[in-house]
mmCIF file of the N, C-alpha and C atoms, coordinates in Angstrom:
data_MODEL
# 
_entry.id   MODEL 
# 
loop_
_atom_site.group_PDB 
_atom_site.id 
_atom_site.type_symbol 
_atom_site.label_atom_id 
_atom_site.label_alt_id 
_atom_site.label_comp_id 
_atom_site.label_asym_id 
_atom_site.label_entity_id 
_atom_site.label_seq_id 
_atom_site.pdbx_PDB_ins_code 
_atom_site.Cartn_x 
_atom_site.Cartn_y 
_atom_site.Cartn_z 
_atom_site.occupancy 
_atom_site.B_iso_or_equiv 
_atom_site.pdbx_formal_charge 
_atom_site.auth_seq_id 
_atom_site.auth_comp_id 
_atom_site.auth_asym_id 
_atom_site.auth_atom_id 
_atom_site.pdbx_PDB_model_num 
ATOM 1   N N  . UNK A 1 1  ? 121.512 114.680 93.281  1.00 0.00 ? 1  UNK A N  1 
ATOM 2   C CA . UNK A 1 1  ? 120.627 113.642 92.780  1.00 0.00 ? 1  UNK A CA 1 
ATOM 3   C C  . UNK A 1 1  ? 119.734 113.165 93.919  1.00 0.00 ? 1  UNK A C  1 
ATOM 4   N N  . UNK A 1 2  ? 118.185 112.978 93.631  1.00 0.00 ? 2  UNK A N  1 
ATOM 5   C CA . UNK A 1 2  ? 117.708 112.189 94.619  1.00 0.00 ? 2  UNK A CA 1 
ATOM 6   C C  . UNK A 1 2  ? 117.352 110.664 94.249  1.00 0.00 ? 2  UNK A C  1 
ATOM 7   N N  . UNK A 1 3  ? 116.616 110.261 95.541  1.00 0.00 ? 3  UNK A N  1 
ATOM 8   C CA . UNK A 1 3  ? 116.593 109.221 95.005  1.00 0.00 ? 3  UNK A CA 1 
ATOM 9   C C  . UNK A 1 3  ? 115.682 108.360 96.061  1.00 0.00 ? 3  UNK A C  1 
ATOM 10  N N  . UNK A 1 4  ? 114.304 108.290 95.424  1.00 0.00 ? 4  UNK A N  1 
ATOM 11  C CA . UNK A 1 4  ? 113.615 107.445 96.117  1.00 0.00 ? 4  UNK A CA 1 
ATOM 12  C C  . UNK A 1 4  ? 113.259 106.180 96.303  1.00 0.00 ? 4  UNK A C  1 
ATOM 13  N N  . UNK A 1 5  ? 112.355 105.582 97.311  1.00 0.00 ? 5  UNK A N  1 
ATOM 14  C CA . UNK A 1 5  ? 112.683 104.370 97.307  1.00 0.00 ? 5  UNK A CA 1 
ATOM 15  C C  . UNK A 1 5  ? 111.120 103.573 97.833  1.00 0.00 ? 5  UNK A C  1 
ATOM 16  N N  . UNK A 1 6  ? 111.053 102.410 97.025  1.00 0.00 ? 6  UNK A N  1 
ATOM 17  C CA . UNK A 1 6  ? 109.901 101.558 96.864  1.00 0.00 ? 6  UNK A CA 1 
ATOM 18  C C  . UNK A 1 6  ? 109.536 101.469 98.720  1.00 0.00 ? 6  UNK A C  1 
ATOM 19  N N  . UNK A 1 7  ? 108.577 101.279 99.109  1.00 0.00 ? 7  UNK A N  1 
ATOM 20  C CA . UNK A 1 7  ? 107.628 101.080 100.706 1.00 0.00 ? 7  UNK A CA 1 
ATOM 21  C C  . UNK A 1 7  ? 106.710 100.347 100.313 1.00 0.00 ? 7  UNK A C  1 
ATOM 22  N N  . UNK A 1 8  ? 106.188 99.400  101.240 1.00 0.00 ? 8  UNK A N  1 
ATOM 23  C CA . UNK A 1 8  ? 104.954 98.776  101.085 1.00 0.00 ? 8  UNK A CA 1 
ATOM 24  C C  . UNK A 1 8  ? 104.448 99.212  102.509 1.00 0.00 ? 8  UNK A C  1 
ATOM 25  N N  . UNK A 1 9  ? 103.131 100.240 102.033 1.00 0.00 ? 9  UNK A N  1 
ATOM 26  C CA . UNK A 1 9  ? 102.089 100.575 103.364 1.00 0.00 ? 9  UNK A CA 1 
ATOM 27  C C  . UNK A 1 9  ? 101.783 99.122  103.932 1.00 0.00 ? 9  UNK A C  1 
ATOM 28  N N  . UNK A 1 10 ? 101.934 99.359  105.446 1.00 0.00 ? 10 UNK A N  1 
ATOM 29  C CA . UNK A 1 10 ? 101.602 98.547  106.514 1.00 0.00 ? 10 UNK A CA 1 
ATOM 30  C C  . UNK A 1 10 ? 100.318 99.116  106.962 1.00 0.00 ? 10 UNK A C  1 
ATOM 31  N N  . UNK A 1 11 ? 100.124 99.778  107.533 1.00 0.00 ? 11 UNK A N  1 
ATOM 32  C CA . UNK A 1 11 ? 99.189  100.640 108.478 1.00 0.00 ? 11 UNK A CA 1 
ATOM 33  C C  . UNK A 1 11 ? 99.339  102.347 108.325 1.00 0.00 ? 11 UNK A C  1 
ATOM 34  N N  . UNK A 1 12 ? 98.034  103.004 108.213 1.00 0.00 ? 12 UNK A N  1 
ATOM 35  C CA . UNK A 1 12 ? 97.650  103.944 108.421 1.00 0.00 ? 12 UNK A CA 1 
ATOM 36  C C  . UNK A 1 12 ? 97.231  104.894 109.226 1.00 0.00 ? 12 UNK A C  1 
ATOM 37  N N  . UNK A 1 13 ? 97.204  105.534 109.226 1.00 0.00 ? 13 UNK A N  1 
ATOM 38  C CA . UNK A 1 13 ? 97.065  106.272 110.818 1.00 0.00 ? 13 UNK A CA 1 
ATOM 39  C C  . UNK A 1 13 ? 97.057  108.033 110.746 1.00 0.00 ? 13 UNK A C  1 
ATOM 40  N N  . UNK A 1 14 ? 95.973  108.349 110.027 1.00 0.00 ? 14 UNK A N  1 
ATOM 41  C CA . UNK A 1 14 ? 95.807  109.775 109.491 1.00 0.00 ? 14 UNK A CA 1 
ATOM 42  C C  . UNK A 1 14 ? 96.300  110.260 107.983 1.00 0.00 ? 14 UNK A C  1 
ATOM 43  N N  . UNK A 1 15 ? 97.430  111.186 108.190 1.00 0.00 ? 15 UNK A N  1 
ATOM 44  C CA . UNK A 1 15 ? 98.348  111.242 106.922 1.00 0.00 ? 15 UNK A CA 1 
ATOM 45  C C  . UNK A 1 15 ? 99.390  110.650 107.291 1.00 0.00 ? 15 UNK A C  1 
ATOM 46  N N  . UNK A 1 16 ? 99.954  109.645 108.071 1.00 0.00 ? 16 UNK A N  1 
ATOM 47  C CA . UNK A 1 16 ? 101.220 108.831 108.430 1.00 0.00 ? 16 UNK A CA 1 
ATOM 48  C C  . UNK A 1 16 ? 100.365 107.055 108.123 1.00 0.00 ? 16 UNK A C  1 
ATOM 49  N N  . UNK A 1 17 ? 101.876 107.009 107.693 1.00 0.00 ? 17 UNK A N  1 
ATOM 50  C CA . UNK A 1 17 ? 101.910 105.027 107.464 1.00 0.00 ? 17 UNK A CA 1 
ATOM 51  C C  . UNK A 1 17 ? 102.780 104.815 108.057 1.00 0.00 ? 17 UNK A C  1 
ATOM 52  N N  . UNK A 1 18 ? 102.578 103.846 108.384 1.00 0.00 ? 18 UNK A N  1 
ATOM 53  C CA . UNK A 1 18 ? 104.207 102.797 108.483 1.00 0.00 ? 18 UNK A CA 1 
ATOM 54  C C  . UNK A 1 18 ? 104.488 101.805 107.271 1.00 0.00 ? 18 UNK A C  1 
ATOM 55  N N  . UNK A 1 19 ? 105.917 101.961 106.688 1.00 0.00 ? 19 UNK A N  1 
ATOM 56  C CA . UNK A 1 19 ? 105.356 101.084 105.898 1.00 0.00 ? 19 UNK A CA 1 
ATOM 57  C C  . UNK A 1 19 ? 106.908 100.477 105.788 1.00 0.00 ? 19 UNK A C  1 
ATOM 58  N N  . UNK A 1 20 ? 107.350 99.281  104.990 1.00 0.00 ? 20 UNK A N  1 
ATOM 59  C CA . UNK A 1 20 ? 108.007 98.768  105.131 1.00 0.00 ? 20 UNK A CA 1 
ATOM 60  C C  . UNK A 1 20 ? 109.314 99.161  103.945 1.00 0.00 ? 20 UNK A C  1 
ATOM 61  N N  . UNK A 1 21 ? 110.193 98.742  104.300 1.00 0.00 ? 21 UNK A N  1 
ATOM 62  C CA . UNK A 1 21 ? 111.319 99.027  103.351 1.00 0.00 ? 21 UNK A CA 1 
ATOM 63  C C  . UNK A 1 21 ? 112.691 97.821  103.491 1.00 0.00 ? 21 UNK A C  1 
ATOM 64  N N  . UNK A 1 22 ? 112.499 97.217  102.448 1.00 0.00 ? 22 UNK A N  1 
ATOM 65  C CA . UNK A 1 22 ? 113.249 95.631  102.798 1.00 0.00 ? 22 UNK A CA 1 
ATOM 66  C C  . UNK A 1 22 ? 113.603 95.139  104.076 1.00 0.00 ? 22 UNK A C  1 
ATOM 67  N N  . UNK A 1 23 ? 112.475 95.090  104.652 1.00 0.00 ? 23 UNK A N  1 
ATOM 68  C CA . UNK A 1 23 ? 112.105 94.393  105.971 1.00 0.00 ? 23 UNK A CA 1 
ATOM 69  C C  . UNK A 1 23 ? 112.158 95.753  107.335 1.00 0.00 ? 23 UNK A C  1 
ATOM 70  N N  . UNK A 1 24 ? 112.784 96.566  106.398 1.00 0.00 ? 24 UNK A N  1 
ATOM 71  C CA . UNK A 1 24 ? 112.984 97.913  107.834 1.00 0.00 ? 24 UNK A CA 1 
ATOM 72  C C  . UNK A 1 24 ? 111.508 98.358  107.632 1.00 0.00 ? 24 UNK A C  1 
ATOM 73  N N  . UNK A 1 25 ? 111.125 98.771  109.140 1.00 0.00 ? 25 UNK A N  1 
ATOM 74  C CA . UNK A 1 25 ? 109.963 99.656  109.157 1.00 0.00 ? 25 UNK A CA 1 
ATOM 75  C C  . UNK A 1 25 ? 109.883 101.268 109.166 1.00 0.00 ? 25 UNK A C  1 
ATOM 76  N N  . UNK A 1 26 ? 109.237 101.917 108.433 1.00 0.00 ? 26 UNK A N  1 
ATOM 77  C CA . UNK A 1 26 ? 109.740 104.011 108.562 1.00 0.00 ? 26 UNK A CA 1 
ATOM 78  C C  . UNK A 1 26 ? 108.079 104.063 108.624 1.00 0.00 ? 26 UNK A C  1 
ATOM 79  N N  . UNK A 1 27 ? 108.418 105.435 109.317 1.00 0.00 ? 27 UNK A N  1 
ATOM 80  C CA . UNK A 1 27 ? 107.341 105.942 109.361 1.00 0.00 ? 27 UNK A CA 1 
ATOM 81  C C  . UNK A 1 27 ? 107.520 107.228 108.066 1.00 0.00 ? 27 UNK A C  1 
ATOM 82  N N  . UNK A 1 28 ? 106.405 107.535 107.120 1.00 0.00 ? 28 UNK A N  1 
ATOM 83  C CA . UNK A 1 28 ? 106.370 108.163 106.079 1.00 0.00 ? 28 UNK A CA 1 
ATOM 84  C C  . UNK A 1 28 ? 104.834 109.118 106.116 1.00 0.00 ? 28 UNK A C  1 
ATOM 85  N N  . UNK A 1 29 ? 105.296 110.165 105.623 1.00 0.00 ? 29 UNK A N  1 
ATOM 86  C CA . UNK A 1 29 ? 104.619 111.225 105.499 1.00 0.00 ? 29 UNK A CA 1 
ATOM 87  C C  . UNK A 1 29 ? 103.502 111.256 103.960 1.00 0.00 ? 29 UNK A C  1 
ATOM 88  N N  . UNK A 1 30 ? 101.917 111.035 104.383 1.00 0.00 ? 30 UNK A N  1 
ATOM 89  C CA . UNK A 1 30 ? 101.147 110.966 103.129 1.00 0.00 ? 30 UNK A CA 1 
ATOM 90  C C  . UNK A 1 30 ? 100.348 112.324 102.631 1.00 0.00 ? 30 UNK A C  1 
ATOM 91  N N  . UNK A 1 31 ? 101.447 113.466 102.909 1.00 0.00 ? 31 UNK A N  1 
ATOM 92  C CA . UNK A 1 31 ? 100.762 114.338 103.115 1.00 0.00 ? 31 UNK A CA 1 
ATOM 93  C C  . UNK A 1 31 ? 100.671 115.011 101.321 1.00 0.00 ? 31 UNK A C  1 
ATOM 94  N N  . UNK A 1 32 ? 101.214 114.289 100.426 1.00 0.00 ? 32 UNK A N  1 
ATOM 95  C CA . UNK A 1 32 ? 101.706 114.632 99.009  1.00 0.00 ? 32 UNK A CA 1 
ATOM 96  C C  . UNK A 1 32 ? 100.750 114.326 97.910  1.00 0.00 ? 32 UNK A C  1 
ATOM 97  N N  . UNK A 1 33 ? 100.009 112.589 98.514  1.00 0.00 ? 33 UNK A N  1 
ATOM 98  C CA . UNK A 1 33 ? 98.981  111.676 97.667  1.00 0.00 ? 33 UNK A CA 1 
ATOM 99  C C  . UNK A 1 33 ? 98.430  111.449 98.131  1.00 0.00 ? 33 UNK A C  1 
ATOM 100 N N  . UNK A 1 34 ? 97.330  110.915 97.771  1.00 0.00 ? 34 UNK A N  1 
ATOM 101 C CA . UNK A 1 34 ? 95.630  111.156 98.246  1.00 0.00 ? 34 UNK A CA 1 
ATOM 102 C C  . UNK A 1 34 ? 95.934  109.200 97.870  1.00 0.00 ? 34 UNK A C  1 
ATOM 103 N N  . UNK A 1 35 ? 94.164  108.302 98.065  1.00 0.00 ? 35 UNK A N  1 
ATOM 104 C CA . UNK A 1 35 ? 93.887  107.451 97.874  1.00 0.00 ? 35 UNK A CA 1 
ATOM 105 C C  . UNK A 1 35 ? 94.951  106.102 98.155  1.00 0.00 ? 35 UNK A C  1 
ATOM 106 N N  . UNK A 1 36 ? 95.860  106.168 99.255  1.00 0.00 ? 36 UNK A N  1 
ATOM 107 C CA . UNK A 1 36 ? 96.563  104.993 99.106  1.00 0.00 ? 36 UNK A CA 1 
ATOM 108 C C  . UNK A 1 36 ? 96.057  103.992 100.570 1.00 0.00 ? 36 UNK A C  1 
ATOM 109 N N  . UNK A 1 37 ? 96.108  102.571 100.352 1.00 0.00 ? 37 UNK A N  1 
ATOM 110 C CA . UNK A 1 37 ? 95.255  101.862 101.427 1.00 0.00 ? 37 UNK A CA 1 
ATOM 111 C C  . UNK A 1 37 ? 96.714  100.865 101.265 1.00 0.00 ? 37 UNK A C  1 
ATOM 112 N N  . UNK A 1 38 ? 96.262  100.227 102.926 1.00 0.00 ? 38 UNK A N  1 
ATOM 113 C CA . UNK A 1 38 ? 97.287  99.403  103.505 1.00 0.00 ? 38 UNK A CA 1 
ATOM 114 C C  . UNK A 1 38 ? 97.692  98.093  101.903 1.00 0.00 ? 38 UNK A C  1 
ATOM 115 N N  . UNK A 1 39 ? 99.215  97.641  101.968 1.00 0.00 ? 39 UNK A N  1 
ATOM 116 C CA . UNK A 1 39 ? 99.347  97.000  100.766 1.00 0.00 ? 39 UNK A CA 1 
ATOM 117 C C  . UNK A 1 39 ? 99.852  97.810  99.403  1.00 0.00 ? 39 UNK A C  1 
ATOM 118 N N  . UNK A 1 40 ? 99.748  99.300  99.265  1.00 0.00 ? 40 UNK A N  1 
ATOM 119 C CA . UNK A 1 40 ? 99.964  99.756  98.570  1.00 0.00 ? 40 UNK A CA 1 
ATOM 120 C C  . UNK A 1 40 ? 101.273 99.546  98.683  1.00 0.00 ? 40 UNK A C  1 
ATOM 121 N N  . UNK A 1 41 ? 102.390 100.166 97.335  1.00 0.00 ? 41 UNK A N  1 
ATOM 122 C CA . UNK A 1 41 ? 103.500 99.943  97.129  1.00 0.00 ? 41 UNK A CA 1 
ATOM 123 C C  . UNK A 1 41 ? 103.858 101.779 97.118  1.00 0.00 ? 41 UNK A C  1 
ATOM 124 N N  . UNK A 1 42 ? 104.536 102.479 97.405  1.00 0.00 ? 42 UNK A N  1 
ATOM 125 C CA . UNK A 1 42 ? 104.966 103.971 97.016  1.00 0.00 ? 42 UNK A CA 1 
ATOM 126 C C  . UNK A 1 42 ? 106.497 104.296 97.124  1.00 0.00 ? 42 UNK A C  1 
ATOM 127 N N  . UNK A 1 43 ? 106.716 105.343 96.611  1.00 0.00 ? 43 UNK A N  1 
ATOM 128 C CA . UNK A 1 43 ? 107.662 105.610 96.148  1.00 0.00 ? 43 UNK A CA 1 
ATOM 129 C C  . UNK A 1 43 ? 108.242 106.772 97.675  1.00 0.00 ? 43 UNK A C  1 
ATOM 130 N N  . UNK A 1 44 ? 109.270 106.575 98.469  1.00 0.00 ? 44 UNK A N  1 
ATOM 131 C CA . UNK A 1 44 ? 109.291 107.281 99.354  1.00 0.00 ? 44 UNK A CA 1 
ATOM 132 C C  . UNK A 1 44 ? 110.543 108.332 99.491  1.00 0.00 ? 44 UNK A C  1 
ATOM 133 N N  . UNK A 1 45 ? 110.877 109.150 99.497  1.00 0.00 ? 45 UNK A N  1 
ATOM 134 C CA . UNK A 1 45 ? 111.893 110.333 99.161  1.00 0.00 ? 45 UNK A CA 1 
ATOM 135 C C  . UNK A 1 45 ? 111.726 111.316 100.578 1.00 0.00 ? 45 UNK A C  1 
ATOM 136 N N  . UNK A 1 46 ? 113.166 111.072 101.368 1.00 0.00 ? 46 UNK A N  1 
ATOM 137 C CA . UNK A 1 46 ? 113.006 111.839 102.824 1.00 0.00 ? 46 UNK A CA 1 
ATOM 138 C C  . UNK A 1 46 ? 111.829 111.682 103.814 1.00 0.00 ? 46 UNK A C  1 
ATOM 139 N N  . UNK A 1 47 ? 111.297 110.915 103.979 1.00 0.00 ? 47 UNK A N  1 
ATOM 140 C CA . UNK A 1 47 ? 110.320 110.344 104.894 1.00 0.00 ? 47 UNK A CA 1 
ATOM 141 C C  . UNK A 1 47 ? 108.566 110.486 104.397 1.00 0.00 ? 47 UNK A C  1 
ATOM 142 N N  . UNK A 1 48 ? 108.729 111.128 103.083 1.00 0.00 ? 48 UNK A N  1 
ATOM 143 C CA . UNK A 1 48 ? 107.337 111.553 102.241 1.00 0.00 ? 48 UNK A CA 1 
ATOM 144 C C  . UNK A 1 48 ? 106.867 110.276 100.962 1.00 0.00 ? 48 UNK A C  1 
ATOM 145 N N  . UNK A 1 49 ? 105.726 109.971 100.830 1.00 0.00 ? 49 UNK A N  1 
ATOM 146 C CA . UNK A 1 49 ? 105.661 109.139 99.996  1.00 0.00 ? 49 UNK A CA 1 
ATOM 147 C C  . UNK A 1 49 ? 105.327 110.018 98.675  1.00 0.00 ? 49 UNK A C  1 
ATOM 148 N N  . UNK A 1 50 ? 105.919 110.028 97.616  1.00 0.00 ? 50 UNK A N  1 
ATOM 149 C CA . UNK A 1 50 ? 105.859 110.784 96.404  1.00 0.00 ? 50 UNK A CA 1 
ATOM 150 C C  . UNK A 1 50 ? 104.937 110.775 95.357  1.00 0.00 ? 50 UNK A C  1 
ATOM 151 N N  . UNK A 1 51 ? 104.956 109.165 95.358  1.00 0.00 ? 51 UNK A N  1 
ATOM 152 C CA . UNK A 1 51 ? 103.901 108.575 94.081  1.00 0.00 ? 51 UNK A CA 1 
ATOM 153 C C  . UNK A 1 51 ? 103.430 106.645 94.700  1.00 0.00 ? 51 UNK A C  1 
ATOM 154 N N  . UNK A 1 52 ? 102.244 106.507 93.932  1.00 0.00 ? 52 UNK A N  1 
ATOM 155 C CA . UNK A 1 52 ? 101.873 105.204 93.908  1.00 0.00 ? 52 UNK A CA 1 
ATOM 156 C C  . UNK A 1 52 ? 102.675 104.215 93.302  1.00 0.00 ? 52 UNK A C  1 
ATOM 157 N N  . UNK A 1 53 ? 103.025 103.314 93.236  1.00 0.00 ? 53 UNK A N  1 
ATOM 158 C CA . UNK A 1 53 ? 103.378 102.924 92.079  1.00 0.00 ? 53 UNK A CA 1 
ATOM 159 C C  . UNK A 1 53 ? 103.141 101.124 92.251  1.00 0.00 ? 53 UNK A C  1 
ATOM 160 N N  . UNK A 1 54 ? 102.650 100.721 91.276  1.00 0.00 ? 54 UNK A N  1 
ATOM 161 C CA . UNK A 1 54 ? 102.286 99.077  91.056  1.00 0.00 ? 54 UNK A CA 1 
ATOM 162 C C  . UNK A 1 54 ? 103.263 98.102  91.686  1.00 0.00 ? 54 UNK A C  1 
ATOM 163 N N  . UNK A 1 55 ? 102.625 96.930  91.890  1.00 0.00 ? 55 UNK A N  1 
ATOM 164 C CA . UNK A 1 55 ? 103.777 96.071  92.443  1.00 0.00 ? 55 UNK A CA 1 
ATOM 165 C C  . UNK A 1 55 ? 104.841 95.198  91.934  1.00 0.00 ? 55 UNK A C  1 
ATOM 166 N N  . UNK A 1 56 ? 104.590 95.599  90.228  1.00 0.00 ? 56 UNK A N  1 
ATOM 167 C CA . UNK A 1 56 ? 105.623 94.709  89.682  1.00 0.00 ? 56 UNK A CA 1 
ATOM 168 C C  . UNK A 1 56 ? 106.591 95.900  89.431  1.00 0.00 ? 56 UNK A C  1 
ATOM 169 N N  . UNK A 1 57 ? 106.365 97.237  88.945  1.00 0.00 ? 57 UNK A N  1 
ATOM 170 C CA . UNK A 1 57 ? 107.596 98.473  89.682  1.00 0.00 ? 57 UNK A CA 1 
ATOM 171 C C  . UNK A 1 57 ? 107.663 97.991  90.922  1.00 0.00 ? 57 UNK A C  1 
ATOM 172 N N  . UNK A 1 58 ? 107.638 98.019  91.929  1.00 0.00 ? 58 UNK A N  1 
ATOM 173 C CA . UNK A 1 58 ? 108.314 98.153  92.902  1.00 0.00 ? 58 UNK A CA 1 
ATOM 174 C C  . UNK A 1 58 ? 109.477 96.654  93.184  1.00 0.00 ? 58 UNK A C  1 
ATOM 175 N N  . UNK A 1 59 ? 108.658 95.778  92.678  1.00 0.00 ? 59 UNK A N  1 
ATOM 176 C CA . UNK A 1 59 ? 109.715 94.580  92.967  1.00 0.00 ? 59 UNK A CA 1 
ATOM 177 C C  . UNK A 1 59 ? 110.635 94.811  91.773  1.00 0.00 ? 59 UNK A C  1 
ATOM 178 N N  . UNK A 1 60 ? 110.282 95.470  90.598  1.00 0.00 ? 60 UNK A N  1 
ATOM 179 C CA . UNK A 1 60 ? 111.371 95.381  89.851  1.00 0.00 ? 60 UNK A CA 1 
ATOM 180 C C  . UNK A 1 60 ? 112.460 96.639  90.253  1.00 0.00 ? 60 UNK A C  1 
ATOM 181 N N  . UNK A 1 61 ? 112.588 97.874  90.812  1.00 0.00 ? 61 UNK A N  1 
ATOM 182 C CA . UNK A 1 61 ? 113.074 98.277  91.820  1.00 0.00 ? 61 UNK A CA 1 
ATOM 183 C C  . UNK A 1 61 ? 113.824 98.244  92.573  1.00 0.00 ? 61 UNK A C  1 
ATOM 184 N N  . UNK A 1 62 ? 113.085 97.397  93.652  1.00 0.00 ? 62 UNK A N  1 
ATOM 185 C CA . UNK A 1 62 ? 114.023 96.855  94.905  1.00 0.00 ? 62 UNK A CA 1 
ATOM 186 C C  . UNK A 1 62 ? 114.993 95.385  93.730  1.00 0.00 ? 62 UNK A C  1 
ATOM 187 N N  . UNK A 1 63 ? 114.509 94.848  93.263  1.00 0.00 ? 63 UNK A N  1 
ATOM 188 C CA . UNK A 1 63 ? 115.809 93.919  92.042  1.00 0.00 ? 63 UNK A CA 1 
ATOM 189 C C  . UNK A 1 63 ? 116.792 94.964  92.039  1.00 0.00 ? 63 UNK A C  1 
ATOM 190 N N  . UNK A 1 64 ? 116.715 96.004  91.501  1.00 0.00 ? 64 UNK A N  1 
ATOM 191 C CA . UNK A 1 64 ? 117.542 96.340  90.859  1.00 0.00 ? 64 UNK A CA 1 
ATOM 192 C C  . UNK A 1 64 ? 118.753 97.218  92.006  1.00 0.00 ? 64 UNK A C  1 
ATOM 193 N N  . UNK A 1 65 ? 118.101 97.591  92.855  1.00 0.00 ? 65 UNK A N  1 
ATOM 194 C CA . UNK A 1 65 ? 118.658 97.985  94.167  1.00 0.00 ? 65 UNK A CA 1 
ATOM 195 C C  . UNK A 1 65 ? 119.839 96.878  94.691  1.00 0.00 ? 65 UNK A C  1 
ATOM 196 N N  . UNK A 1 66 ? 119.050 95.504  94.899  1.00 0.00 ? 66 UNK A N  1 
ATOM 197 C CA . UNK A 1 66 ? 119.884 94.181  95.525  1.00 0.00 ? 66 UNK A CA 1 
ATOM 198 C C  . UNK A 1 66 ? 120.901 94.507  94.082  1.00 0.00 ? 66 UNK A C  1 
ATOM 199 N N  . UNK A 1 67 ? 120.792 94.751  92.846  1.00 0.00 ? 67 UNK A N  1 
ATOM 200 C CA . UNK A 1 67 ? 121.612 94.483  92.290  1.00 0.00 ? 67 UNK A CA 1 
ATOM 201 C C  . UNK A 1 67 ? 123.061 95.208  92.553  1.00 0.00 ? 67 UNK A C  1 
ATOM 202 N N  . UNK A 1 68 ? 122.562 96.439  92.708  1.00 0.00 ? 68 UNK A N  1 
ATOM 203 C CA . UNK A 1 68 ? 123.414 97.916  92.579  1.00 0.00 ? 68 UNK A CA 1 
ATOM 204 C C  . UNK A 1 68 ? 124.113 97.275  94.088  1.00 0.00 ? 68 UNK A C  1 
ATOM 205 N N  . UNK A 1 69 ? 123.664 97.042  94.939  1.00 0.00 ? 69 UNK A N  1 
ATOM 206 C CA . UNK A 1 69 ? 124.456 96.456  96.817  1.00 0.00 ? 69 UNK A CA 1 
ATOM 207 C C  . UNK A 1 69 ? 125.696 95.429  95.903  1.00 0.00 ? 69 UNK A C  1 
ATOM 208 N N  . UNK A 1 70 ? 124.827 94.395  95.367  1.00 0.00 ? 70 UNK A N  1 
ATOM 209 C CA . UNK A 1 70 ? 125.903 93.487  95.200  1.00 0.00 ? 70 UNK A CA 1 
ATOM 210 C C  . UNK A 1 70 ? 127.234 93.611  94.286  1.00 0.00 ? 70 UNK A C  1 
ATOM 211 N N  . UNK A 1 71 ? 127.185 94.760  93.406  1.00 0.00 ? 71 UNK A N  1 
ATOM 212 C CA . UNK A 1 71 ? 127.962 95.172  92.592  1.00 0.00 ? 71 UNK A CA 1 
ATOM 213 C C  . UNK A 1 71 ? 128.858 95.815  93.724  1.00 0.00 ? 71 UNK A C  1 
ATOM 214 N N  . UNK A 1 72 ? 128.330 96.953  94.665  1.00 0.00 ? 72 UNK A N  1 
ATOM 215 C CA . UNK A 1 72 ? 129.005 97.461  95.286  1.00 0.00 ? 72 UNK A CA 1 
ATOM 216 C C  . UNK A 1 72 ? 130.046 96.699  96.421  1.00 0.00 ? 72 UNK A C  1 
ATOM 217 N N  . UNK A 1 73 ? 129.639 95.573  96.983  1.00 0.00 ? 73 UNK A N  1 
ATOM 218 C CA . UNK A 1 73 ? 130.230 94.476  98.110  1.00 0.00 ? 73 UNK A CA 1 
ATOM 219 C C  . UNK A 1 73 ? 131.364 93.848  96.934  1.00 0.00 ? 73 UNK A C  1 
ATOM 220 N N  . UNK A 1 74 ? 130.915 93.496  95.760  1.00 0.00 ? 74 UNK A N  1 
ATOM 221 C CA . UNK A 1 74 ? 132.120 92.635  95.223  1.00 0.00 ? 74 UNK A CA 1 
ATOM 222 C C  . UNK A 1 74 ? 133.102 93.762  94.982  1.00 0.00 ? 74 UNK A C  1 
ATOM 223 N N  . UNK A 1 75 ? 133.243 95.548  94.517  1.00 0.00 ? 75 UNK A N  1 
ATOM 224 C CA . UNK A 1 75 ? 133.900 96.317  94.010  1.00 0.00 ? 75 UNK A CA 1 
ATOM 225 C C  . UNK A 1 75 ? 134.919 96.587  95.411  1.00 0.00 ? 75 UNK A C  1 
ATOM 226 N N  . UNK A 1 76 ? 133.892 96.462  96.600  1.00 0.00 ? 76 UNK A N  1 
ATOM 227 C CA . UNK A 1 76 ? 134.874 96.535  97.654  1.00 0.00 ? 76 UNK A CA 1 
ATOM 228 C C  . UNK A 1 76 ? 136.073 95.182  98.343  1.00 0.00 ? 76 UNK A C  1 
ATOM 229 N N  . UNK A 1 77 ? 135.378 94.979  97.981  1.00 0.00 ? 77 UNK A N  1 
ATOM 230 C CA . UNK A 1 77 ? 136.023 93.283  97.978  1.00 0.00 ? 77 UNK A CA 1 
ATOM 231 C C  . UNK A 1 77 ? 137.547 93.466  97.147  1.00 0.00 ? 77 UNK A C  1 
ATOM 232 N N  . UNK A 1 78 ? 136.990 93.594  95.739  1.00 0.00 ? 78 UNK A N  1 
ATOM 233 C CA . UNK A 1 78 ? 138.483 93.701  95.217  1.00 0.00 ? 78 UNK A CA 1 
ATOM 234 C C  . UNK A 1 78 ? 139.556 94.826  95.406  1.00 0.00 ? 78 UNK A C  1 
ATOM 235 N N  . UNK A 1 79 ? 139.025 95.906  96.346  1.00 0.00 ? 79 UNK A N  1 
ATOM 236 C CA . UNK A 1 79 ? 139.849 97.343  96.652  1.00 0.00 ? 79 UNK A CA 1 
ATOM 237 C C  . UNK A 1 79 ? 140.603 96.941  97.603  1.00 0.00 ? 79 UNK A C  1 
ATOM 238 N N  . UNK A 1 80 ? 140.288 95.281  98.403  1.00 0.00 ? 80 UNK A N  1 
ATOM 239 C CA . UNK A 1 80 ? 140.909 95.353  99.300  1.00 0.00 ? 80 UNK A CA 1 
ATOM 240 C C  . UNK A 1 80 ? 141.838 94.300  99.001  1.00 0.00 ? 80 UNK A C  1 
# 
C-alpha cells in the first residue's frame, strides 16, 4: 500500500520545493506536475509531489491523519 501525504510548498527552486509537512520541512521532487507556486498544497509520495490538491483536501487530510495518531497512542496505551 502507498500512501501519500498533504505538503504545503514553501519555496521553489527549479524542479525542487521545500515544503512543509506538519511543521517538518522535506525537500520534494516537482519533477511529475507542472504549474504549482509557493502556498500550494500537494500530495507527496517518496520525496515526489504527485498531484495538486486544494486546501480544504489537504486540511481535511492531515484531520484525518491527527485522527488515525490518536487512535493509535490510545490502542497503545491500553496494550500496556
Amino acid at each position: 500500500m502507498c500512501l501519500s501525504i498533504p505538503a504545503k510548498i514553501l519555496s521553489i527552486e527549479g524542479k525542487t520545493a521545500r515544503a512543509s509537512v506538519g511543521g517538518t520541512i522535506i525537500n520534494v521532487g516537482l519533477h511529475m506536475i507542472d504549474d504549482i507556486k509557493e502556498g500550494d498544497y500537494v500530495l507527496v509520495h517518496a520525496g515526489f509531489a504527485l498531484q495538486k490538491i486544494s486546501d480544504d483536501e489537504a486540511q481535511e487530510t492531515l484531520k484525518l491523519i491527527r485522527e488515525m495518531e490518536n487512535i493509535n497512542q490510545e490502542q497503545e496505551k491500553d496494550d500496556t
